[in-house]
Each structure stands twice: as C-alpha cells, then as structure tokens.
N, C-alpha and C positions, 0 to 999 in steps of 0.2 A: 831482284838482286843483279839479274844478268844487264839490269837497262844501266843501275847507277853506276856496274865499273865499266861497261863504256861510255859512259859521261864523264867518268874521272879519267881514264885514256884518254878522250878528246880535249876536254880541260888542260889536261898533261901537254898534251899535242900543241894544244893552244898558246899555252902561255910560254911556250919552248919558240913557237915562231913567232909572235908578238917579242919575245926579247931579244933576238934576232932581228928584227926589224927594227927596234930602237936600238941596237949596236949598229946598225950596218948605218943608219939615216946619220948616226954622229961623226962616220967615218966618210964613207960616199952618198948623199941622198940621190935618187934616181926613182923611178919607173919601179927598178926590182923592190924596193924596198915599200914604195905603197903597194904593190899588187903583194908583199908577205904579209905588212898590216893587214889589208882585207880578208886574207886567207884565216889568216890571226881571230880577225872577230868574226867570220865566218863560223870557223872550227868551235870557238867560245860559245856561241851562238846557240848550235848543235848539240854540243855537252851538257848547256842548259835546258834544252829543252828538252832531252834527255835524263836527267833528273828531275824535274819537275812532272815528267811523265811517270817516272821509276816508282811514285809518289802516290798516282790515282791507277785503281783499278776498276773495271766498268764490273759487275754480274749481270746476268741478264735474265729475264722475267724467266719464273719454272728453277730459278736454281738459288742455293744460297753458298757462301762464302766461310771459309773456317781461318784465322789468320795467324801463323804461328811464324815463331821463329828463335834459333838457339835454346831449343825445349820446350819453350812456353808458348801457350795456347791461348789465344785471346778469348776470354767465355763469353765473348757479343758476338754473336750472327751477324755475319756481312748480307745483307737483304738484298733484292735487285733495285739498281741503281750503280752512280758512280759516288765510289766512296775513297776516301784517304788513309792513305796508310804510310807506316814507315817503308822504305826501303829495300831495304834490310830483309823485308817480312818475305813468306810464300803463303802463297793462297793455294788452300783445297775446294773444290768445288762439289756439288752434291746437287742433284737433281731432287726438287721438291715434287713432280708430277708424281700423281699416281702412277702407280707400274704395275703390269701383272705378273703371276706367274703359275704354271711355265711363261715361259715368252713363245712368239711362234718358230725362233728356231729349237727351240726342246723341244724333247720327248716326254711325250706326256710319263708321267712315274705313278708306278704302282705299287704304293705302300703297302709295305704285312702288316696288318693289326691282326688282334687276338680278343675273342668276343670273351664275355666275362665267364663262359664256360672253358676258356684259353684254346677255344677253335677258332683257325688263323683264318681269315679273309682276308683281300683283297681290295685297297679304296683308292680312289681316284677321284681327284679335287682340283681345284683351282682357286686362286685367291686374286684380290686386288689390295695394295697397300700402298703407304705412304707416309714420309718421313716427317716427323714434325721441325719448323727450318729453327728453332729456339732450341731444341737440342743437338744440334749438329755439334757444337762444340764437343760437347760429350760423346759423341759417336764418333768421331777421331780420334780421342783420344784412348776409348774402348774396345770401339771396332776396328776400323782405320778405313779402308779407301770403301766406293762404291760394289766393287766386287765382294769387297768383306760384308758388307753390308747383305747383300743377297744372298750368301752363304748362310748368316744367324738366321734370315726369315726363311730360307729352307730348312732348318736345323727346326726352327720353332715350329713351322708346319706341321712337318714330318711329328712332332712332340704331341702336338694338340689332336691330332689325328688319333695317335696309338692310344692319347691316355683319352682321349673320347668314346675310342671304338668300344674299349674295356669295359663301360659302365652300362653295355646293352649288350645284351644276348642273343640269339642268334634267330630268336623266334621274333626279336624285336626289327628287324632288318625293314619291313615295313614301315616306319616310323621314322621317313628320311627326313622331311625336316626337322622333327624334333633331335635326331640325330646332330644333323650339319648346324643346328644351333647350338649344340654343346660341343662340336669341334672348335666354332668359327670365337665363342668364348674362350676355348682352353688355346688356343693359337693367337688370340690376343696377350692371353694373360702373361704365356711364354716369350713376349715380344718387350717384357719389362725384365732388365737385367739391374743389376747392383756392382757397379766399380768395385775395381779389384784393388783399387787404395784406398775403400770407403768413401762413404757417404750416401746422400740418399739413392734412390732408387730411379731410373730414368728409362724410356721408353724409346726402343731403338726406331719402332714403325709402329704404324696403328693398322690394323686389319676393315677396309673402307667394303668389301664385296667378298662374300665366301660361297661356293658354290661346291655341292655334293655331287660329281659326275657320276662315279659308276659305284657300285657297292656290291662285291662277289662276297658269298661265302663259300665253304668248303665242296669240290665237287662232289662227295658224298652224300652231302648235306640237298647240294642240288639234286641227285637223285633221288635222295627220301621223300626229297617233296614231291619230286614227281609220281613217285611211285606211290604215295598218297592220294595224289587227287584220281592220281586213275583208278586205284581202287575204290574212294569214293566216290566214282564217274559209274563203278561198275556195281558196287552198292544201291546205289541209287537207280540204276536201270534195273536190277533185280526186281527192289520193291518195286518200279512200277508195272514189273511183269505179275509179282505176285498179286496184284492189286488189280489189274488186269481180269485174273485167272479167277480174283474172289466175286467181281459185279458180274463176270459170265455164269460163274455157279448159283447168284444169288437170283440172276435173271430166270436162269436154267426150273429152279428151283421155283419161283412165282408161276412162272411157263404153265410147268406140273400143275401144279396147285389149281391153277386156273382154270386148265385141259382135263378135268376130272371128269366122271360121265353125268354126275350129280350137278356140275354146273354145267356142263353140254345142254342137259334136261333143263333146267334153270332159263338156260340165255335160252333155248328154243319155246320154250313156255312164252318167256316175255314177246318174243318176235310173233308170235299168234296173238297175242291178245295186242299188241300193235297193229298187226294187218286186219283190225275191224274199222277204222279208219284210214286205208292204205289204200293206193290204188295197183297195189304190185297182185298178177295174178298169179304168179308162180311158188310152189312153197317149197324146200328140201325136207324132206322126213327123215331122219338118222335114223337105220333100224339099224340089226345084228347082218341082215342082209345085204345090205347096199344102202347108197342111198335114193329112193325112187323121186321121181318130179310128179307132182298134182300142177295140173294146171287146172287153175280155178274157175276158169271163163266157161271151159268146158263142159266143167263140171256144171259150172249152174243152168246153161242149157240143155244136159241132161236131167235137171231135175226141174224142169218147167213142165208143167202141163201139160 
C-alpha cells in the first residue's frame, strides 16, 4: 500500500511538471523547459515503476503468504514464488519450517500433571511441529500472527501432557514410551480447533517429533520406592544368610553321621582288606587309647624264621 501512494505522489509530481513544461514551451521555449519535460518523464517513469512494483510480492522458499485487505481474507495461500496481488492488499507471512519447542532461548518448563491416583508429578518434554501452508488463511484469521501461533501450541502441549499423564498411574511411570505416545496423540489432537464463526474444523500445526524428557513423581513416592528396594536388597541378603546357615547345618549333620564309630569301624575294615594288595607298610589302629603305628615291614621280619 505504502509503494502505490508513492507512485500516485510521484505521478502527481509528474504530471504537475510535464504541464508546466508545456505552459512554459508555449510561452518561452528554452533549455529550462526540456530539462522540466525530462524531469516530467523521469518522475512518470518512477511512479510507474512504482506501481507495477506495489503489484508483485516475492515469498520466499520455508514461508507462505496470507493476503488481506479492508477485512477480507483471501482463502488462497500465497506459496514461495513471485506472485500478484492487488495494491491495496497487505501480506502476512508465516514460516512453513518445522520449529521446536522450547527454542534454545527458553527454559525448559516443568509441567504439573496428576497421575490417575491425582498424585502430581512433574514432566518435561519437547516437541517438533509444523504448520500446514493450505491452512494459514485460517490461522489469521483464528489465531493471528506467528507469536499467536506458538502461544495455542504451548497451550496444546501443556493440554496433552496433563490429559495424558492422568490415564497412568504412578506404578505405571515405567512405561515411557507408551506414555510419550499417548501425550504426542492427545497434543496433536488439541492442535485441531473449530472457528469461532463456524465451520469445519482446521488444524493450527501438526506435531512432526514428540520427545518424553524427564518424568518425576511425587518425592514421597520417590522415597517409598527407595525405601522398598532397600528393604528388598535386605530381604534378600537375609535369605541368603539363612540359606547359608541351613547347607552349614545340613553339612554339619552328614559330617556326624559319617564320623560315627560304627562307620570309623567300617572305613577301617575296608582299608585292611585293601592293603592285601597295597604296598603301604604302615597301618593306624584306632583304639580307646590312642592311636598306635604297626609298621608292617617290621613286622614280617620278626616273624620270619
């Protein structure tokens, strides 16, 4: 708008010295009166080019075009390229690129959800999303600018998030992606709103990348758990002391059984009737007295001939 009223200014300008110049040539022709003609189609010149500029607007690849003007809204996406338009119009532009969020200048945000026991936790996520450039008409006129825009996909985040968290319980916390797959669903779906003058239903962004960062629950909650495994850490070393203390008794117990004097008697029986093929000359006798050494070598040359 701002290009065609200085074209019509210079236009103005124009034709105010071009008729000046044909007064002045009928009265004195000279030198001054071609150099205003010149100036004349000069200025003309310029005022044309000047509107016919005011006419074409470029977008440029990654963005689309919304083109209103005097209230109304053209419902055709301006796509990248150079395109024509009236005048008159103003153009909105809208970045088609995927975007994240946070961005690296935020803070990452730590939403309260409440587990379906209504014990609050702590989530932290991230998204990637991205505007469809066929409905941008409708997102100006719904939403409005690019800021606006990012405010409804934090509102919807934020949405999909709490009404996700709700459907799992606090035992279920484990279970993160199945989790981050029923957020990364319910924060699409909150990304479809319905015009506030009717009609159908239109999608402000699509949710392209959902990522489940962090997942607190209640610090209470973190200490039960703690205070469970130690317990079952200490359960657990119990039995294996008891278990321990049953194969030493059960040892203990063979041991006895063993070491009886009945099988003393037994294993000493067998170990003689072994040493008739032995070459060991030494034998132990367990009496009640001690136990004395026969040495057998001896023996048989005391009893030779």
């Amino acid at each position: 708008m701002g290009k065609l009223v200085s074209a019509a200014v210079l236009g103005a300008i124009a034709f105010s010295v071009l008729l000046a110049s044909a007064l002045l040539r009928s009265q004195r022709p000279g030198p001054i009166v071609s150099l205003l003609r010149f100036a004349g189609l000069g200025l003309g010149a310029l005022a044309l080019a000047l509107a016919v500029g005011s006419t074409m607007v470029v977008i440029d690849p990654g963005e689309v075009g919304v083109r209103h003007a005097f209230g109304y809204v053209d419902p055709t996406s301006l796509l990248p390229g150079i395109r024509f338009v009236p005048p008159w119009s103003s153009i909105e532009r809208y970045s088609t690129r995927e975007e994240q969020w946070p961005t690296r200048s935020d803070q990452i945000e730590q939403i309260a959800a409440l587990s379906s026991e209504q014990m609050g936790t702590t989530v932290e996520v991230s998204i990637r999303w991205q505007i469809d450039p066929q409905q941008s008409p409708k997102i100006f006129t719904e939403i409005g600018d690019e800021e606006q825009i990012r405010g409804a996909v934090r509102n919807a985040i934020r949405k999909g998030v709490r009404d996700g968290m709700v459907q799992y319980s606090i035992n279920d916390i484990a279970k993160r992606t199945q989790i981050a797959n029923t957020m990364e669903g319910l924060v699409d779906s909150a990304l479809v709103t319905t015009p506030r003058a009717g009609g159908g239903k239109f999608r402000i962004a699509t949710v392209t990348a959902f990522f489940l960062r962090d997942l607190q629950p209640p610090a209470q909650v973190v200490q039960a758990i703690n205070n469970k495994i130690a317990q079952e850490q200490q359960i657990e070393t119990e039995r294996h002391r008891v278990e321990v203390a049953r194969l030493q008794t059960e040892q203990q117990r063979l041991l006895n059984q063993t070491l009886s004097p009945e099988a003393l008697m037994k294993q000493w029986i067998e170990v003689l009737h072994d040493m008739k093929t032995s070459n060991n000359l030494i034998i132990f006798v367990p009496t009640e007295g001690g136990i004395p050494l026969l040495n057998v070598g001896e023996l048989r040359k005391n009893l030779k001939p």
